[in-house]
C-alpha positions as CSV (number, residue, x, y, z in Angstrom):
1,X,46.4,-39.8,60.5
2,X,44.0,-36.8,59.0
3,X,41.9,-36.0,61.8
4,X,38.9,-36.1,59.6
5,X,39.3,-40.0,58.5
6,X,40.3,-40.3,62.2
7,X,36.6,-38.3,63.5
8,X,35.1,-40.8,60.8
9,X,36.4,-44.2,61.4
10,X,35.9,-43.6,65.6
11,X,32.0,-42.3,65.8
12,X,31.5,-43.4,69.2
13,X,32.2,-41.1,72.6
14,X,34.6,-43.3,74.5
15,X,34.4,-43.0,78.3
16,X,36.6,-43.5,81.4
17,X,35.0,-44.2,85.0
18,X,37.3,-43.7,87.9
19,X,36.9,-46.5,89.8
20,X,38.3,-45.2,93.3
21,X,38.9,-48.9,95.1
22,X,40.4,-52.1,93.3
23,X,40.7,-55.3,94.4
24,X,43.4,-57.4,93.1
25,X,42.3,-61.5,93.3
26,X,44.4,-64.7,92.8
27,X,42.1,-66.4,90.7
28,X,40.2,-65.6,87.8
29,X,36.4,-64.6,89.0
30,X,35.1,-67.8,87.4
31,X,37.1,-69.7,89.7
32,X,36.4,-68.3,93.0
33,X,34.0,-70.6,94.8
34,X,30.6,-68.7,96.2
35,X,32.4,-69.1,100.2
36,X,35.1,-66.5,98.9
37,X,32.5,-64.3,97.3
38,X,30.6,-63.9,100.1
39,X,33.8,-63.4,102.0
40,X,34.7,-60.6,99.8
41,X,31.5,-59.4,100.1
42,X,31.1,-59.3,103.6
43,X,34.8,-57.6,104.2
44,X,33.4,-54.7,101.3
45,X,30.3,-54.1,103.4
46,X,32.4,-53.5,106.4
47,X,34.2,-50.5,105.1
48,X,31.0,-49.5,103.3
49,X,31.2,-50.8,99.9
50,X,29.8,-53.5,97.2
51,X,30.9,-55.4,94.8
52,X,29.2,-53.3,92.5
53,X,31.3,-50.0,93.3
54,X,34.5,-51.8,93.2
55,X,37.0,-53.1,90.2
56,X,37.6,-56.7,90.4
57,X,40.8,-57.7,89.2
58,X,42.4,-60.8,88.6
59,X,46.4,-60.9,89.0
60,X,48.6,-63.9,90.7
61,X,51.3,-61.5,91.6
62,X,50.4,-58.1,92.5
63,X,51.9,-55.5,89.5
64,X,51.2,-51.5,90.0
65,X,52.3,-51.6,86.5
66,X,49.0,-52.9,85.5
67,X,46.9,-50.1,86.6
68,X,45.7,-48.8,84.1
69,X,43.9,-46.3,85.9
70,X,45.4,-45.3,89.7
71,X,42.2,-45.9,91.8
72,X,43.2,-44.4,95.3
73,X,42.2,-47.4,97.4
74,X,43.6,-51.6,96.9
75,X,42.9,-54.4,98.6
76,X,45.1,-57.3,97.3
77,X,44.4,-61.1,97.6
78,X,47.3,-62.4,95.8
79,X,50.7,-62.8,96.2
80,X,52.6,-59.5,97.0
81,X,56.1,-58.4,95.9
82,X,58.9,-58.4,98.4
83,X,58.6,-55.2,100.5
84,X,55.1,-55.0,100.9
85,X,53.7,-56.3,104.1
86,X,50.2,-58.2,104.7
87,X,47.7,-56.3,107.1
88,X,49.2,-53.5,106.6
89,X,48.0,-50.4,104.9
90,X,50.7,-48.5,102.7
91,X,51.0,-46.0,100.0
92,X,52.9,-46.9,96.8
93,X,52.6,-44.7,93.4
94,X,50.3,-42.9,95.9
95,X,47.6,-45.7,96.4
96,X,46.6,-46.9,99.3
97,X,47.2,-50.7,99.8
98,X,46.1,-53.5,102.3
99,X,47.4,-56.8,101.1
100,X,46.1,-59.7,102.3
101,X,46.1,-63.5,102.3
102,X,43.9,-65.0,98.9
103,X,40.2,-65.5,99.8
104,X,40.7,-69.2,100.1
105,X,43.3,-69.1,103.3
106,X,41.6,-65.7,104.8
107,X,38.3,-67.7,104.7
108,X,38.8,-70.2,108.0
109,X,41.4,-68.1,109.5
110,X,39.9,-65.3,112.3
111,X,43.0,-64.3,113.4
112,X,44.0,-62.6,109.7
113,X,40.3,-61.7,109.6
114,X,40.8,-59.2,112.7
115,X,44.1,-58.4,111.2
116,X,43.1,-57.2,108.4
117,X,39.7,-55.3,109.5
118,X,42.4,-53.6,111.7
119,X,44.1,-52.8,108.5
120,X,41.6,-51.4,106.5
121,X,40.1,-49.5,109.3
122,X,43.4,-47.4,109.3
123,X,43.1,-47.4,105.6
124,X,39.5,-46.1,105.2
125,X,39.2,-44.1,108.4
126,X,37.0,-45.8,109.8
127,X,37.2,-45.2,114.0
């Protein structure tokens, strides 16, 4: 393409935000009840974070493949591959990764609650 019909056609300044912690859901964000969100919410707080500084992403299976953009920290609510254990932190493709249990079954469940606030104290440093 001539670069000036290319300069031409595309006017606007296109931008790319590094979004340094993902979190990968099982449900698309109009489908998680208000319980979950304040779940999520609450567990973002706890490592210092808000929904506001974090990508929200919607997946059933977790994919690395779908990154787009390689943030450094995940948090996965969704089903995991094979390999990849829950309440756990790891690094694949060099990203950090908790994977957890969706919103829904994490919810009334303490135990995986202290499992993985273990988890992402290792992954977060947080003493």
């Amino acid at each position: 393409m001539d670069a000036l019909l290319f300069e031409s056609t595309y006017t606007e300044d296109i931008y790319r935000f590094n979004c340094p912690t993902t979190v990968i859901v099982d449900k698309p964000w109009n489908e998680i009840g208000l319980t979950e969100k304040e779940l999520l919410s609450k567990i973002l707080a706890a490592v210092r974070l808000t929904m506001d500084a974090v990508c929200i992403k919607y997946q059933s299976k977790l994919d690395l493949s779908n990154c787009l953009q390689k943030p450094k920290y995940l948090i996965s609510f969704c089903n995991v591959p094979e390999g990849i254990p829950l309440y756990e932190p790891i690094m694949a493709n060099d990203i950090s990764i908790v994977a957890a249990d969706s919103l829904t079954n994490l919810e009334p469940n303490s135990e995986a609650k202290k499992k993985l606030w273990q988890a992402l104290k290792k992954q977060f440093a947080i003493a």
